[in-house]
PDBQT receptor file of N, H, CA, C and O in Angstrom, charges set to zero:
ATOM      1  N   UNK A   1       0.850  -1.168   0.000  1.00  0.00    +0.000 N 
ATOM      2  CA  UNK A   1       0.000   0.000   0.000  1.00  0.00    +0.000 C 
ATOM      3  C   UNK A   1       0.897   1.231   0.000  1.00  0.00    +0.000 C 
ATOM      4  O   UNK A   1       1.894   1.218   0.721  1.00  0.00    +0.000 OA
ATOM      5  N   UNK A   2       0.593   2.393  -0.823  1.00  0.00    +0.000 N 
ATOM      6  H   UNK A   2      -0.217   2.403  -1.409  1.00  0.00    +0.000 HD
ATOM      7  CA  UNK A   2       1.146   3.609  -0.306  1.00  0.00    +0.000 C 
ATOM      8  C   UNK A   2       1.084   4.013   0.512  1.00  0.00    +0.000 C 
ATOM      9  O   UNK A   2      -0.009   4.358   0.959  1.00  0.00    +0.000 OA
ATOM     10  N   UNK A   3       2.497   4.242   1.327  1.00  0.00    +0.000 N 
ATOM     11  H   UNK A   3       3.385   3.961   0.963  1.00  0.00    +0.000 HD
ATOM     12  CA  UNK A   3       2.211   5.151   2.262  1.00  0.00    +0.000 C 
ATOM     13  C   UNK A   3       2.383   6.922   2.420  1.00  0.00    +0.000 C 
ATOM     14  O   UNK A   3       3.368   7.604   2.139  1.00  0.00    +0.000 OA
ATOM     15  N   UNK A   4       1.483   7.215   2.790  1.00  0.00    +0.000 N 
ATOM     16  H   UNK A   4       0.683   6.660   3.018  1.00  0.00    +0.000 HD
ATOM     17  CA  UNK A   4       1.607   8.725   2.968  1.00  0.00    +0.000 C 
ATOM     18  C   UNK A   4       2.929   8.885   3.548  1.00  0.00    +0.000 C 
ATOM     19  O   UNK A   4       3.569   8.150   4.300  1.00  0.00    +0.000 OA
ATOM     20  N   UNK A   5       3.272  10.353   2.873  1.00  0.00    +0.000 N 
ATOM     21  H   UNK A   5       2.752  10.951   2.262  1.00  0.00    +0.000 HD
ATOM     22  CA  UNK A   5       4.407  11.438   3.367  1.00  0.00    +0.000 C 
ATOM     23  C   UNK A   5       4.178  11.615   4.977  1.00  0.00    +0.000 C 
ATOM     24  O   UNK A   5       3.293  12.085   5.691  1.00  0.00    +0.000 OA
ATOM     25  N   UNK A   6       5.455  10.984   5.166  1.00  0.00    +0.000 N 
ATOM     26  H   UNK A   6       6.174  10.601   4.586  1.00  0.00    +0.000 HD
ATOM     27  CA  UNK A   6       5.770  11.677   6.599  1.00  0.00    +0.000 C 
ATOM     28  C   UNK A   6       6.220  12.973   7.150  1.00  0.00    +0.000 C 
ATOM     29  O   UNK A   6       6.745  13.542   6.194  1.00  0.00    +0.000 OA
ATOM     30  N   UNK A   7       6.269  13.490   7.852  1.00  0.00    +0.000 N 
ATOM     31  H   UNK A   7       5.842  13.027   8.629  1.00  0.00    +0.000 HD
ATOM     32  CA  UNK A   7       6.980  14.732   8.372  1.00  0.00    +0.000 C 
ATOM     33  C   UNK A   7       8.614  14.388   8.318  1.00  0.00    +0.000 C 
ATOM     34  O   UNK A   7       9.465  15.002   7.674  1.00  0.00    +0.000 OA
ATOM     35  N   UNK A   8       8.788  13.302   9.127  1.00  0.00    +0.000 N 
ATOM     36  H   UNK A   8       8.096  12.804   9.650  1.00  0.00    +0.000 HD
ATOM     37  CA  UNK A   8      10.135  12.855   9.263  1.00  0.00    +0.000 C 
ATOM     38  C   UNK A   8      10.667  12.189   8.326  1.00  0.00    +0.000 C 
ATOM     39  O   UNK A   8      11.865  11.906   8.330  1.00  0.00    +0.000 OA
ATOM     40  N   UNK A   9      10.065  11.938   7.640  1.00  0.00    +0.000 N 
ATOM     41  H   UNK A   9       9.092  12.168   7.637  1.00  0.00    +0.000 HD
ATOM     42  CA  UNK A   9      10.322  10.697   6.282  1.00  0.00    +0.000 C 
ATOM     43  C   UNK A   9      10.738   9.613   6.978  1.00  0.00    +0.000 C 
ATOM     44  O   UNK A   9      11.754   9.169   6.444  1.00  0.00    +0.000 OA
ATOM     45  N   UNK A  10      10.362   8.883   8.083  1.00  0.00    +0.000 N 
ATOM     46  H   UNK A  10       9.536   9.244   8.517  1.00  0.00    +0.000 HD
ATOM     47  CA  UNK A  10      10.196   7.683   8.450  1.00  0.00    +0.000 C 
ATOM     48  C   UNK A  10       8.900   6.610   8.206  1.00  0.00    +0.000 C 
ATOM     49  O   UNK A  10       7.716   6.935   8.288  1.00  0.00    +0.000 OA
ATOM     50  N   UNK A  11       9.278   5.608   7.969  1.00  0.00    +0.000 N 
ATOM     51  H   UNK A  11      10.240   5.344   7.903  1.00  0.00    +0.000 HD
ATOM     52  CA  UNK A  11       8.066   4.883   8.119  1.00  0.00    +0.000 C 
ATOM     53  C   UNK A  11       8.313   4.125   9.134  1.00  0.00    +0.000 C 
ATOM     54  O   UNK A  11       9.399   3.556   9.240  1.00  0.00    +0.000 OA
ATOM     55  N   UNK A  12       7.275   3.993  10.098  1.00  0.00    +0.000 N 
ATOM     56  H   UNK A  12       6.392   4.455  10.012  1.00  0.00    +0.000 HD
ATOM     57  CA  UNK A  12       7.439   3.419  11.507  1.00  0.00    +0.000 C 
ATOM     58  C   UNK A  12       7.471   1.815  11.082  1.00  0.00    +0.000 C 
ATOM     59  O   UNK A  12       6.843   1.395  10.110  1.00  0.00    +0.000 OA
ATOM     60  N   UNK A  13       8.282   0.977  11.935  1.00  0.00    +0.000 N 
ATOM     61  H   UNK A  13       8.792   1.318  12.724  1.00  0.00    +0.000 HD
ATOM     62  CA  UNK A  13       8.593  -0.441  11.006  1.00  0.00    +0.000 C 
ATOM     63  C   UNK A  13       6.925  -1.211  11.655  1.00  0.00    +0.000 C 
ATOM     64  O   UNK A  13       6.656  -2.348  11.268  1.00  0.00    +0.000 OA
ATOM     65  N   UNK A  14       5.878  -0.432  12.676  1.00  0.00    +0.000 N 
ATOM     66  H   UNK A  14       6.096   0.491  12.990  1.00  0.00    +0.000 HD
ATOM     67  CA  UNK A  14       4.604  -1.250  12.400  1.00  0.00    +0.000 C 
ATOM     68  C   UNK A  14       4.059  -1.226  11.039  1.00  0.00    +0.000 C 
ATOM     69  O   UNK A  14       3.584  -2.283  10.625  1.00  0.00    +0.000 OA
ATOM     70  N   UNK A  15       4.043   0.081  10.065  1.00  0.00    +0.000 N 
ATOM     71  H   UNK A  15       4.429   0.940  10.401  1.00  0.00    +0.000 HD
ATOM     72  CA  UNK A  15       3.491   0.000   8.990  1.00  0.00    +0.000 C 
ATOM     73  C   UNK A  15       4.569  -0.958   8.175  1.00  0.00    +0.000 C 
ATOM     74  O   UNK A  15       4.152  -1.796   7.376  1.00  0.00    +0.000 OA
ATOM     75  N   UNK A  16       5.624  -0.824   8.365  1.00  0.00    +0.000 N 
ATOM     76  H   UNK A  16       5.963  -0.144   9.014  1.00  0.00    +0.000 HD
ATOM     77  CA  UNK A  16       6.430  -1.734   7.170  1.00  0.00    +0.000 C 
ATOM     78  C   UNK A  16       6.045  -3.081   7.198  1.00  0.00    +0.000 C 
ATOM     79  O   UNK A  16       5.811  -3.628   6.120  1.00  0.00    +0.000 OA
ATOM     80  N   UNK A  17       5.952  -3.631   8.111  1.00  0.00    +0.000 N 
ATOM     81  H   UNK A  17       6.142  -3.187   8.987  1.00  0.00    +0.000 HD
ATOM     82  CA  UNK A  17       5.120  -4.802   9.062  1.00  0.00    +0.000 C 
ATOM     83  C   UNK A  17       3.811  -5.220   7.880  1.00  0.00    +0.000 C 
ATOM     84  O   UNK A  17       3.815  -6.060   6.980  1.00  0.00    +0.000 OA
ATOM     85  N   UNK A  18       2.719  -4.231   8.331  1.00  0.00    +0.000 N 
ATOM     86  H   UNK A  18       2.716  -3.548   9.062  1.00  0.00    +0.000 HD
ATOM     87  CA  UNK A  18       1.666  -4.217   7.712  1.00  0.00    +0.000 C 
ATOM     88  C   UNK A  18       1.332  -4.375   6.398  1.00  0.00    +0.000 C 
ATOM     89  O   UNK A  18       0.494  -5.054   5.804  1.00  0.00    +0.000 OA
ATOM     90  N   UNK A  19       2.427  -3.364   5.985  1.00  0.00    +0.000 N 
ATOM     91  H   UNK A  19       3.107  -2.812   6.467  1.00  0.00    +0.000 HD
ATOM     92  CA  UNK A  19       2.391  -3.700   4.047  1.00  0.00    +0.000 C 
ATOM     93  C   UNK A  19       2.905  -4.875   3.876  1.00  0.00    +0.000 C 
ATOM     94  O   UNK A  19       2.084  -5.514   3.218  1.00  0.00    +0.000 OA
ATOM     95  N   UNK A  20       3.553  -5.331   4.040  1.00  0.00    +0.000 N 
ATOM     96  H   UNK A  20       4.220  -4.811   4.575  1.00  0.00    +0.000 HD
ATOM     97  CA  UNK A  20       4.192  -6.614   3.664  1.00  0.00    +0.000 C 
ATOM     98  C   UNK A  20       3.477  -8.025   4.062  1.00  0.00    +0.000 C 
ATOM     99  O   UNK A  20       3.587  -9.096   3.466  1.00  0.00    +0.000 OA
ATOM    100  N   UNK A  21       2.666  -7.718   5.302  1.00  0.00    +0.000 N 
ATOM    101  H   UNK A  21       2.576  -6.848   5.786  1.00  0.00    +0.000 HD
ATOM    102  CA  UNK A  21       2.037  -8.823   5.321  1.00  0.00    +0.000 C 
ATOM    103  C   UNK A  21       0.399  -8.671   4.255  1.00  0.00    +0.000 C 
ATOM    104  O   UNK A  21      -0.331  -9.657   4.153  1.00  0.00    +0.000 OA
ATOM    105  N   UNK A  22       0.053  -7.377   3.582  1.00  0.00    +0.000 N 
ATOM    106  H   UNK A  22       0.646  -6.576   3.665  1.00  0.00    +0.000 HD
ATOM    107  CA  UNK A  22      -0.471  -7.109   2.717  1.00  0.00    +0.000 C 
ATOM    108  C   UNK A  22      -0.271  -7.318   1.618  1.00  0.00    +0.000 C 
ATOM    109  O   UNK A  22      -1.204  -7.672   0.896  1.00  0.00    +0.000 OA
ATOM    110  N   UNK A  23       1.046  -7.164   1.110  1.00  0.00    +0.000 N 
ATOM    111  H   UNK A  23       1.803  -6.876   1.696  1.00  0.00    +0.000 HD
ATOM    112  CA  UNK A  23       1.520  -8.184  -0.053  1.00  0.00    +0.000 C 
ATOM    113  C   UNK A  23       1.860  -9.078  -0.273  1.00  0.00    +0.000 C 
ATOM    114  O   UNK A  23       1.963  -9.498  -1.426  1.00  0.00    +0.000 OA
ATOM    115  N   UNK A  24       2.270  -9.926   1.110  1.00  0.00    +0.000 N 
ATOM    116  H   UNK A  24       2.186  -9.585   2.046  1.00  0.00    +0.000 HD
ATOM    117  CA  UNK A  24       1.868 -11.380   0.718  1.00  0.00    +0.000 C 
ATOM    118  C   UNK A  24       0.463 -12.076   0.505  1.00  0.00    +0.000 C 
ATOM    119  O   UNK A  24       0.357 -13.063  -0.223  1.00  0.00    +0.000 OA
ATOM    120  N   UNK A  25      -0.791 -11.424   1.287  1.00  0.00    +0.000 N 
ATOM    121  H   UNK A  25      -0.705 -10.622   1.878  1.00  0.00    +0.000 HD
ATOM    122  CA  UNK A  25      -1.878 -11.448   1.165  1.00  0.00    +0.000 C 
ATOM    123  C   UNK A  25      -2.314 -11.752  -0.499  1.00  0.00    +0.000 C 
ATOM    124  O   UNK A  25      -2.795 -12.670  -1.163  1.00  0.00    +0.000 OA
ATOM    125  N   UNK A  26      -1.923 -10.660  -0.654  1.00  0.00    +0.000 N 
ATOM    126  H   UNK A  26      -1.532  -9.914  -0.115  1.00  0.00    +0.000 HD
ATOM    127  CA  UNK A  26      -2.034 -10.502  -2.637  1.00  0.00    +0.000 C 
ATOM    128  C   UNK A  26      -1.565 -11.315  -3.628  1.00  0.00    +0.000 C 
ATOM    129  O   UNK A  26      -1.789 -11.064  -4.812  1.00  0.00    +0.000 OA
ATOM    130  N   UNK A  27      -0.872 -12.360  -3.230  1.00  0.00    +0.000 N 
ATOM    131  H   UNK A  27      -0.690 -12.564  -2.268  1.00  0.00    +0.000 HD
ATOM    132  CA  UNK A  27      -0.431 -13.403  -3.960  1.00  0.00    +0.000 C 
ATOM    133  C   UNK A  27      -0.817 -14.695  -3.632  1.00  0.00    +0.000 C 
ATOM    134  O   UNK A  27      -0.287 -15.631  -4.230  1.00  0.00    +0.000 OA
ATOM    135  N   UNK A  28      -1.916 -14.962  -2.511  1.00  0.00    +0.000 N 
ATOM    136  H   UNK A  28      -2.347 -14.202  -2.025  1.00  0.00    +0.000 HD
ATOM    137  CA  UNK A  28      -2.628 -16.019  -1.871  1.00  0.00    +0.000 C 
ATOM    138  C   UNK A  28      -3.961 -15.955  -2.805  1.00  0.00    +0.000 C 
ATOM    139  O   UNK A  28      -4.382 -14.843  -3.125  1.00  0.00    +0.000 OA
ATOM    140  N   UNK A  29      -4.556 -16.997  -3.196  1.00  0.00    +0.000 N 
ATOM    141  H   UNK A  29      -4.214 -17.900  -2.936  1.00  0.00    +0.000 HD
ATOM    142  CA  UNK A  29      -5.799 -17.009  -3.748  1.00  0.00    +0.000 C 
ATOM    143  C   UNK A  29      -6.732 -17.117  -2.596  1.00  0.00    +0.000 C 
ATOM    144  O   UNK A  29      -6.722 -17.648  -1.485  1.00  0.00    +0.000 OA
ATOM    145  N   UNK A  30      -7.611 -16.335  -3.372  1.00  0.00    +0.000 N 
ATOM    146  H   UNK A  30      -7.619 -15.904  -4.274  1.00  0.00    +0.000 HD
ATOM    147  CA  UNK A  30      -8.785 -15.316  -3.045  1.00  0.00    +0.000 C 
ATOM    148  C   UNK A  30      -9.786 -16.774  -2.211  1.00  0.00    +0.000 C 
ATOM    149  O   UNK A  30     -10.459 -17.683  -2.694  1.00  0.00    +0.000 OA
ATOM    150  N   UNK A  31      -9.458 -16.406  -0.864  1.00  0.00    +0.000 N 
ATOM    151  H   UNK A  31      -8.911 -15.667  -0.471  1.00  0.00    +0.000 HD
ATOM    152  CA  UNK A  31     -10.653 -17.431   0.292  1.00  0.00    +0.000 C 
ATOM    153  C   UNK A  31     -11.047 -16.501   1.342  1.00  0.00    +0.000 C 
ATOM    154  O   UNK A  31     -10.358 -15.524   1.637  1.00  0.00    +0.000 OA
ATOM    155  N   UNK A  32     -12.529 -16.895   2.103  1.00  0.00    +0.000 N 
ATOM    156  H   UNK A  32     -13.089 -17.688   1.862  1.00  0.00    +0.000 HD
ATOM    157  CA  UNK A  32     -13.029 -16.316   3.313  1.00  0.00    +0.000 C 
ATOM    158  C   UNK A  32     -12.004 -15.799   4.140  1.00  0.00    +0.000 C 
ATOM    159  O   UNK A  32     -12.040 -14.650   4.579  1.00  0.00    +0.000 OA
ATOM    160  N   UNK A  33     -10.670 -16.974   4.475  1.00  0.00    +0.000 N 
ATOM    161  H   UNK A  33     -10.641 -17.908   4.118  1.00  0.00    +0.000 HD
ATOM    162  CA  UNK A  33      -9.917 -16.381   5.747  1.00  0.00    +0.000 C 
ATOM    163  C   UNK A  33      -8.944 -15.145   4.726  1.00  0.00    +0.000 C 
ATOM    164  O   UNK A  33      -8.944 -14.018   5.221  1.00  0.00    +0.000 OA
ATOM    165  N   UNK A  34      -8.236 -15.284   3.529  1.00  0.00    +0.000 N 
ATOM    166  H   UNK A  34      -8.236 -16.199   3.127  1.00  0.00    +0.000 HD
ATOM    167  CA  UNK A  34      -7.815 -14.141   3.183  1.00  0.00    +0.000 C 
ATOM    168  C   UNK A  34      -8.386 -13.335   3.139  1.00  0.00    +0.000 C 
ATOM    169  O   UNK A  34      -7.680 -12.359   3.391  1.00  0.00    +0.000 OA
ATOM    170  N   UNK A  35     -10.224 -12.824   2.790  1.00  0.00    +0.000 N 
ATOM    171  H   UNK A  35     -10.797 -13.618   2.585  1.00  0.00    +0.000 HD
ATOM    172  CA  UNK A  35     -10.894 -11.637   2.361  1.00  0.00    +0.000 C 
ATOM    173  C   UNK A  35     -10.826 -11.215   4.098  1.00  0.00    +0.000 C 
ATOM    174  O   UNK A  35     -10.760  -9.988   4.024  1.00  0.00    +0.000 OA
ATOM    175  N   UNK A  36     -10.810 -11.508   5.364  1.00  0.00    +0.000 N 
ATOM    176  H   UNK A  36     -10.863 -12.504   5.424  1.00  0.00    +0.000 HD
ATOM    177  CA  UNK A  36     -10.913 -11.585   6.737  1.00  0.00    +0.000 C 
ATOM    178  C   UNK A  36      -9.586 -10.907   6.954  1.00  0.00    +0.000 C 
ATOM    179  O   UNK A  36      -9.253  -9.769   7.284  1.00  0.00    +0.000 OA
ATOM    180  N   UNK A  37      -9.222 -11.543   6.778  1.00  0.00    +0.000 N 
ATOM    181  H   UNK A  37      -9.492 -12.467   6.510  1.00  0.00    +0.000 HD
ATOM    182  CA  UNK A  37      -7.224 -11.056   7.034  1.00  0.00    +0.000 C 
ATOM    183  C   UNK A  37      -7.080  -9.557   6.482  1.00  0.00    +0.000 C 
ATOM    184  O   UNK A  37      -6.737  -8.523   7.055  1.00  0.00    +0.000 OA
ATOM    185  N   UNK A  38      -7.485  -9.830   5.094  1.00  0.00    +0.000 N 
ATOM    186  H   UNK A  38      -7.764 -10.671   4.629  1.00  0.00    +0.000 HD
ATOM    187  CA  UNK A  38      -7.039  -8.077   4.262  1.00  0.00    +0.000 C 
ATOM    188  C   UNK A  38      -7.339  -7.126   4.570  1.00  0.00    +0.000 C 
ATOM    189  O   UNK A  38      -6.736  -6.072   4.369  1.00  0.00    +0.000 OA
ATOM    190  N   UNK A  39      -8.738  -7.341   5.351  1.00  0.00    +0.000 N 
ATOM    191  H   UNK A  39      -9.228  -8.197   5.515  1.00  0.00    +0.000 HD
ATOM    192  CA  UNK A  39     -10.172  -6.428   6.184  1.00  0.00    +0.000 C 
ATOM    193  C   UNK A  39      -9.391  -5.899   7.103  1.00  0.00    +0.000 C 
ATOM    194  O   UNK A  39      -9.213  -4.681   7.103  1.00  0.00    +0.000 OA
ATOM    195  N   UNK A  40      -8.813  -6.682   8.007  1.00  0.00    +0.000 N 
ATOM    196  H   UNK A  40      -8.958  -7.672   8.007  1.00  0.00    +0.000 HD
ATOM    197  CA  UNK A  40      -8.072  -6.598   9.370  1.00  0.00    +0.000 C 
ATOM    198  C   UNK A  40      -7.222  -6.076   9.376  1.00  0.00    +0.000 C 
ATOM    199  O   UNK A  40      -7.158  -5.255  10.291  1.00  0.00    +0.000 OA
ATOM    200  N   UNK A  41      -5.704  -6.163   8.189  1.00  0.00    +0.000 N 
ATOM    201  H   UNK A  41      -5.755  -6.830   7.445  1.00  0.00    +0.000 HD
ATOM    202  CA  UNK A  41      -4.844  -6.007   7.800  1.00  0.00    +0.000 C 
ATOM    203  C   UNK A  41      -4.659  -4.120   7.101  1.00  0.00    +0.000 C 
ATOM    204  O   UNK A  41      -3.759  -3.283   7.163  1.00  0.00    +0.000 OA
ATOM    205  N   UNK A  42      -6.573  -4.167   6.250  1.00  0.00    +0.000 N 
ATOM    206  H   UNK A  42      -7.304  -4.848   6.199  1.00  0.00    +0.000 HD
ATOM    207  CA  UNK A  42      -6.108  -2.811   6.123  1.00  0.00    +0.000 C 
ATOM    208  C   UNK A  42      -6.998  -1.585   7.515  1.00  0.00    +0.000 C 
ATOM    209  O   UNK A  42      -7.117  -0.368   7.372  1.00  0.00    +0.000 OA
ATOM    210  N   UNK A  43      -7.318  -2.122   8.320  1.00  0.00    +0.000 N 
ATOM    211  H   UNK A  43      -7.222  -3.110   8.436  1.00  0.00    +0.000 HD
ATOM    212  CA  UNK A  43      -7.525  -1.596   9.270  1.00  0.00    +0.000 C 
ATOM    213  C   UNK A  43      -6.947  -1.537  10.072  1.00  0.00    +0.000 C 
ATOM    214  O   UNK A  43      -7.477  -0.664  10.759  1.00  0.00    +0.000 OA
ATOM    215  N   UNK A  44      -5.842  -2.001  10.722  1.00  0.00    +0.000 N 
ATOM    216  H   UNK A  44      -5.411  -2.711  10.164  1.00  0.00    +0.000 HD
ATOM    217  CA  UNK A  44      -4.563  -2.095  10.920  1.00  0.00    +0.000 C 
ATOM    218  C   UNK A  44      -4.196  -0.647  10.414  1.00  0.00    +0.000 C 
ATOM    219  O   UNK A  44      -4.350   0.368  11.092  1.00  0.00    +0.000 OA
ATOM    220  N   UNK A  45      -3.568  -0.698   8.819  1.00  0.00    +0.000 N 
ATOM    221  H   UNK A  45      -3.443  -1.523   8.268  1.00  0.00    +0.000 HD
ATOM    222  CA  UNK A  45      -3.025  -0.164   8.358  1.00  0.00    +0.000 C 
ATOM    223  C   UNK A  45      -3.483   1.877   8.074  1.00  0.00    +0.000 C 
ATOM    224  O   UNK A  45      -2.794   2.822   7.689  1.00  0.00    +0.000 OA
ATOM    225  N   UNK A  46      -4.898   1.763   8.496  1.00  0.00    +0.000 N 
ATOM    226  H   UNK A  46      -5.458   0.996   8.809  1.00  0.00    +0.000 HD
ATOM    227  CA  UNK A  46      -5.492   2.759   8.656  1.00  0.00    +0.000 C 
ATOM    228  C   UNK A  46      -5.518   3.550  10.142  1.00  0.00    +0.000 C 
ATOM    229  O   UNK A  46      -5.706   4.766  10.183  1.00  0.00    +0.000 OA
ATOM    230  N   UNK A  47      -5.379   3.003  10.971  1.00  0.00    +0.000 N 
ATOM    231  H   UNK A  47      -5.227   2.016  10.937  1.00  0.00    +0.000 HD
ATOM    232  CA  UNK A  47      -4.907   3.109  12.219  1.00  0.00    +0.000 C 
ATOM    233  C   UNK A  47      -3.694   3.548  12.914  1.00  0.00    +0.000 C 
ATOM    234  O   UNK A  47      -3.585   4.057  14.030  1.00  0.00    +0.000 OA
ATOM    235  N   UNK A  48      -2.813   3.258  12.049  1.00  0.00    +0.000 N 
ATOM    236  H   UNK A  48      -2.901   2.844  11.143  1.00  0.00    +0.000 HD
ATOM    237  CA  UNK A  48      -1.336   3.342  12.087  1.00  0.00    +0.000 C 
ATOM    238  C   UNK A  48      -0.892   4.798  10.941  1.00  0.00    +0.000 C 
ATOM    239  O   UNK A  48       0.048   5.585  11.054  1.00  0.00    +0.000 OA
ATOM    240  N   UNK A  49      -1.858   4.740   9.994  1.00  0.00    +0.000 N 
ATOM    241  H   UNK A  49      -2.621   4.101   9.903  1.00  0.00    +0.000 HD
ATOM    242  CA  UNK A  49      -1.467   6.210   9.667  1.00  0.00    +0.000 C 
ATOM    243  C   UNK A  49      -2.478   7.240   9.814  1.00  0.00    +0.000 C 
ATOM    244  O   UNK A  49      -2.379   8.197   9.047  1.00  0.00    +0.000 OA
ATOM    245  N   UNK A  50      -3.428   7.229  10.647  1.00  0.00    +0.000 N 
ATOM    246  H   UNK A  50      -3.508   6.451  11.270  1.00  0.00    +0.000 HD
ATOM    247  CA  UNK A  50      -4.398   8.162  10.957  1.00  0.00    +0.000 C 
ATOM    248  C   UNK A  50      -3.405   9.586  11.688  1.00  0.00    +0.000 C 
ATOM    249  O   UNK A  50      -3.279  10.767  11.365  1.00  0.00    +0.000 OA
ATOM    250  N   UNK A  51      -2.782   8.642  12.912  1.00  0.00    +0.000 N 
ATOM    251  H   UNK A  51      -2.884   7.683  13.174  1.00  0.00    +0.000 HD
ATOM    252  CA  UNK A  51      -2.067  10.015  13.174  1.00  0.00    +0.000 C 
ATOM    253  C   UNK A  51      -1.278  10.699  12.350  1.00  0.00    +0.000 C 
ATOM    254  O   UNK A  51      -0.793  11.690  12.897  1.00  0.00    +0.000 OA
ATOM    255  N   UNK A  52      -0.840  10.481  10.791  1.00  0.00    +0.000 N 
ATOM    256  H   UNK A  52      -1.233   9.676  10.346  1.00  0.00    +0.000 HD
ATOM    257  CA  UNK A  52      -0.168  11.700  10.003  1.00  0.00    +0.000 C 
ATOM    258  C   UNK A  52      -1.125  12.759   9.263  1.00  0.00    +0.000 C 
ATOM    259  O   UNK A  52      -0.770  13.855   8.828  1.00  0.00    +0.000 OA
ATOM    260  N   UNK A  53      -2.396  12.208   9.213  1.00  0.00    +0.000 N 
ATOM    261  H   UNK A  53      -2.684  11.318   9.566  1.00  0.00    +0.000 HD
ATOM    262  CA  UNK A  53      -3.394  13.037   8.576  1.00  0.00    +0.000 C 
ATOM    263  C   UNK A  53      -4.263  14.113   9.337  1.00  0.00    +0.000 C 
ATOM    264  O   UNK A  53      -5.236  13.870  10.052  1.00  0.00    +0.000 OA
ATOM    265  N   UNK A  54      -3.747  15.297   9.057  1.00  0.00    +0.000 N 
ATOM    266  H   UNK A  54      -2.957  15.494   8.476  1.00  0.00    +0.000 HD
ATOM    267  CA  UNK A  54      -4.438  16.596   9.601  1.00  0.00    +0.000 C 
ATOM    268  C   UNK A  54      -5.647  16.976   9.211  1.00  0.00    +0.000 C 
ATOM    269  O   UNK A  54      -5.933  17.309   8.061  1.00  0.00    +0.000 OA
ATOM    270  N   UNK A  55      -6.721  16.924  10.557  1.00  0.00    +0.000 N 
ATOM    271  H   UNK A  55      -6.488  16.653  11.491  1.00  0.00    +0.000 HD
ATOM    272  CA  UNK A  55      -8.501  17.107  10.256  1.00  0.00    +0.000 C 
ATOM    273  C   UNK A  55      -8.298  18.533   9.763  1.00  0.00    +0.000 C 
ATOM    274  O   UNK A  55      -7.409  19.339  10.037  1.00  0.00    +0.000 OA
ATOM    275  N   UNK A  56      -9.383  18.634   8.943  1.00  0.00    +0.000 N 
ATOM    276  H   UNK A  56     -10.105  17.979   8.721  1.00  0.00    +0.000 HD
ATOM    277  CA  UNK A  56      -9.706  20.023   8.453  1.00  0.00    +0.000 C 
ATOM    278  C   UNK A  56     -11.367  20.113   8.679  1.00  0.00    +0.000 C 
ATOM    279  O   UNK A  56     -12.254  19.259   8.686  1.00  0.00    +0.000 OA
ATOM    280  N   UNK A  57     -11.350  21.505   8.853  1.00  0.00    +0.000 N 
ATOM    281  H   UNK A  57     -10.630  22.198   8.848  1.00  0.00    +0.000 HD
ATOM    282  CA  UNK A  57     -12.637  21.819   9.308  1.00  0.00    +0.000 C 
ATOM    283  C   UNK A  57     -13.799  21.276   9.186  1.00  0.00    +0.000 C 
ATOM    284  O   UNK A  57     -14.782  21.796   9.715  1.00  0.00    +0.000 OA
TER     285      UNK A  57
């Protein structure tokens, strides 16, 4: 997954974590426990970069 621009230009190694177990995901054929996993996986991954994104009004 892309990840958004950091301030620091770090990527924290939970997201590096995350993508990667996201792209192995992507090369598993398509079953209940993978569509479960990816769900999880990108919620996870939404979680972990919420704090770089600034609310606007």
């Amino acid at each position: 997954m892309p990840t958004p621009p950091r301030p620091d230009g770090q990527v924290p190694p939970a997201l590096d974590n995350v993508n990667a177990r996201i792209r192995c995901l992507m090369d598993q054929p398509a079953t209940p426990h993978r569509t479960e996993e990816y769900r999880h996986l990108l919620t996870a991954w939404a979680n972990l970069v919420r704090g770089d994104v600034d609310q606007t009004a």
